[in-house]
Structures are given as structure tokens and as C-alpha cells.
C-alpha positions in Angstrom: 21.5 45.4 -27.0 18.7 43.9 -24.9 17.5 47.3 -24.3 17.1 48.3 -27.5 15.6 45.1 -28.6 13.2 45.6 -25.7 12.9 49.7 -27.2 12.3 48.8 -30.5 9.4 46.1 -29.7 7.7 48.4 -27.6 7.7 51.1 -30.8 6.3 48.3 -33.0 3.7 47.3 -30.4 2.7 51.3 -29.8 2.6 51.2 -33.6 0.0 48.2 -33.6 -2.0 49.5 -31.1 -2.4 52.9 -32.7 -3.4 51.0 -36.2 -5.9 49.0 -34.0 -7.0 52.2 -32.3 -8.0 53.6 -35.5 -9.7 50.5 -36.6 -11.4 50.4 -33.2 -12.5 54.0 -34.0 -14.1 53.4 -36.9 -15.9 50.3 -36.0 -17.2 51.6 -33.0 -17.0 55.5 -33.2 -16.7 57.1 -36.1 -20.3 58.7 -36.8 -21.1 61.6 -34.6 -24.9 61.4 -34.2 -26.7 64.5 -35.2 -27.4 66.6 -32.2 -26.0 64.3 -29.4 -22.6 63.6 -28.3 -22.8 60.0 -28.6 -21.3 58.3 -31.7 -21.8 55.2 -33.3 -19.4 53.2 -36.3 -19.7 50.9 -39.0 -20.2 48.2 -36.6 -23.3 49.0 -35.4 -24.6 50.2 -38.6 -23.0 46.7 -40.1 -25.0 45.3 -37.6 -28.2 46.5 -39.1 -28.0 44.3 -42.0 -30.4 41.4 -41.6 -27.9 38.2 -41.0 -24.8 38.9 -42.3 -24.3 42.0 -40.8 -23.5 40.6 -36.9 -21.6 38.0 -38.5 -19.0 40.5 -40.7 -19.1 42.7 -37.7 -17.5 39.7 -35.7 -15.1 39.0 -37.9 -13.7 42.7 -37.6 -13.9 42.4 -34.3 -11.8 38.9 -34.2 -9.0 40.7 -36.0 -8.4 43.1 -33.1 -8.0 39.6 -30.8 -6.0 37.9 -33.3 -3.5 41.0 -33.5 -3.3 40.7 -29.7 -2.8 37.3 -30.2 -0.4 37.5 -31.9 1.1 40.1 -29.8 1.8 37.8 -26.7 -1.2 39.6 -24.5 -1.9 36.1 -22.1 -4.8 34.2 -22.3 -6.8 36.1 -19.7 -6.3 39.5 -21.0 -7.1 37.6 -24.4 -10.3 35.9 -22.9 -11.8 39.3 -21.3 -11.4 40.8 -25.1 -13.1 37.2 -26.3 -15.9 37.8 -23.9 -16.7 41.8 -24.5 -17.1 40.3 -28.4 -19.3 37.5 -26.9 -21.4 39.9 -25.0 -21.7 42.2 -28.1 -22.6 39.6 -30.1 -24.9 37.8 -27.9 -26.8 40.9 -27.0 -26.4 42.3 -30.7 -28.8 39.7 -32.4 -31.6 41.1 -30.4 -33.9 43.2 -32.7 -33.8 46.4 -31.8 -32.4 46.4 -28.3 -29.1 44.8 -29.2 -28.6 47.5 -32.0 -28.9 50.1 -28.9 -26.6 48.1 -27.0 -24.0 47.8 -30.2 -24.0 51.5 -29.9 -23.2 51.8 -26.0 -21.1 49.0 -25.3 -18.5 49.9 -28.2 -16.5 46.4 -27.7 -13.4 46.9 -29.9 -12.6 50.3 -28.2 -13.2 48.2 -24.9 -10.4 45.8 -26.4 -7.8 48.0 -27.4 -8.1 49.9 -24.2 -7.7 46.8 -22.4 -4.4 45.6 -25.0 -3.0 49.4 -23.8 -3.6 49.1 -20.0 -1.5 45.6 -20.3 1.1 47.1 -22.2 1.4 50.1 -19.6 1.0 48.0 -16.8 1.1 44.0 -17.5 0.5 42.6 -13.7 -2.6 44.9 -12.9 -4.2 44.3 -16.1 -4.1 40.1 -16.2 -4.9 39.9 -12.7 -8.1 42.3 -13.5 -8.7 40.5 -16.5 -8.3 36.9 -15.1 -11.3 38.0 -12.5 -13.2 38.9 -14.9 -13.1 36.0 -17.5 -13.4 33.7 -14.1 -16.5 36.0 -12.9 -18.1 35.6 -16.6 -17.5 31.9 -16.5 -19.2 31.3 -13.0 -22.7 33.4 -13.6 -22.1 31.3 -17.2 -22.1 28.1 -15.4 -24.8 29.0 -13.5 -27.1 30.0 -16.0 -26.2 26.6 -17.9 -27.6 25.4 -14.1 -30.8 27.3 -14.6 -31.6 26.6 -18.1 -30.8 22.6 -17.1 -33.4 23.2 -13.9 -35.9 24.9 -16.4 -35.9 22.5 -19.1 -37.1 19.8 -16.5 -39.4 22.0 -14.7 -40.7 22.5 -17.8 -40.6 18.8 -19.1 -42.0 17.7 -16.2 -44.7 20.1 -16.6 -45.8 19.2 -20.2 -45.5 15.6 -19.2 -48.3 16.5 -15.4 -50.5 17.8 -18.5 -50.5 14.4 -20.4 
């Protein structure tokens, strides 16, 4: 009976993840662009809308995390899909360059690859995605380091001037 309760949850997780696949499509893939072979979705174009756009396009992309959420994926496979939607939406608010990047960086197809790789092959995929969340949290720190430096750099600056 174990076995078929372990059967039968794998069916309803590959039935998830194809619904999220689809979604994922859509937001991120959808529109063929004339002449090319790159596509774009309603995310990016979502995006375009003056400051509501990156903000609804977030929120589709949370669903795709809650769903995995709520599919038992652990908290480092979890936190790499939270920071590919960080780095979307952090780069995605930049006029003009961060609607080019909303069309390359596709983050919700990103995410529901990564939700299939754990389901195919749980160890590889948390141990990849537990380096990357702690890799993204170090250069974070470090950053927070350098904009701490610069802000008294340039305080001490302004106050040489006075």
C-alpha cells in the first residue's frame, strides 16, 4: 500500500508540475517574436506597465513558489526559486535594461525546471541549490559591506567639503 501511496503522489505532483509548466510557459514564453527564435510572455510584457506591472508579475511568480511550497520541495530548493524571482525583480525595475533581461532570464521556467530536477533527483538538486542560495547570500553580504564602506567614504567626503 506504501507503494501505491508513494505512486499516486508522484502522479499528483507530475500533474502539478505540468499545470505549473504551462503557467511558467505563458508567463515567460508564450509570444514567439517576429522573425527571431526568442520568445517572450505576459511577464515581460506585464512588466511594461508603469508600476504595477513588476509588482502583478511577482505575484504570478510567488504562486509557482507557493505551489512548491506547498509541495514539500526544502527550503534550499525553495530559496534558489525565491532568489531567481529576486534577481528578476531586482534587475526588472530598471528602465529599459531590466525589460531585456525579463525576456532572457525567464525566471518561472527557471523554477519549474528546478521543482522537476528535485523531483527526478532530490539529493543532487538541494545540495546544488543550497550552494547557490549560500553563494547568493555571501556576494549579498558583501555588497551590504560595500554600500556600508561607501556610505562613509562618502559621508566623510561631504563632511572634508564643509
Amino acid at each position: 500500500m506504501l507503494k501505491n501511496t508513494n505512486a499516486t503522489k508522484h502522479d499528483e505532483n507530475q500533474r502539478k508540475l505540468k499545470s505549473l509548466d504551462k503557467l511558467a510557459w505563458l508567463l515567460d514564453s508564450s509570444i514567439k517574436i517576429p522573425g527571431t527564435n526568442r520568445t517572450i510572455g505576459l511577464d515581460g510584457i506585464i512588466g511594461l506597465i508603469p508600476g504595477i506591472g513588476d509588482a502583478f508579475a511577482g505575484m504570478l511568480s510567488g504562486y509557482i513558489i507557493i505551489k512548491a511550497l506547498l509541495m514539500g520541495l526544502p527550503i534550499f530548493v525553495i530559496g534558489q526559486m525565491v532568489v531567481n524571482m529576486v534577481i528578476e525583480g531586482v534587475v526588472g525595475v530598471i528602465p529599459f535594461f531590466g525589460d531585456i533581461f525579463d525576456f532572457i532570464f525567464k525566471s518561472n521556467r527557471r523554477n519549474v525546471k528546478l521543482m522537476r530536477n528535485y523531483l527526478e533527483d532530490p539529493k543532487e538538486t538541494a545540495e546544488r541549490s543550497a550552494s547557490s542560495v549560500i553563494g547568493f547570500l555571501v556576494v549579498l553580504f558583501f555588497v551590504f559591506l560595500l554600500s556600508i564602506w561607501l556610505i562613509f567614504k562618502v559621508l566623510g567626503w561631504a563632511i572634508s567639503l564643509m
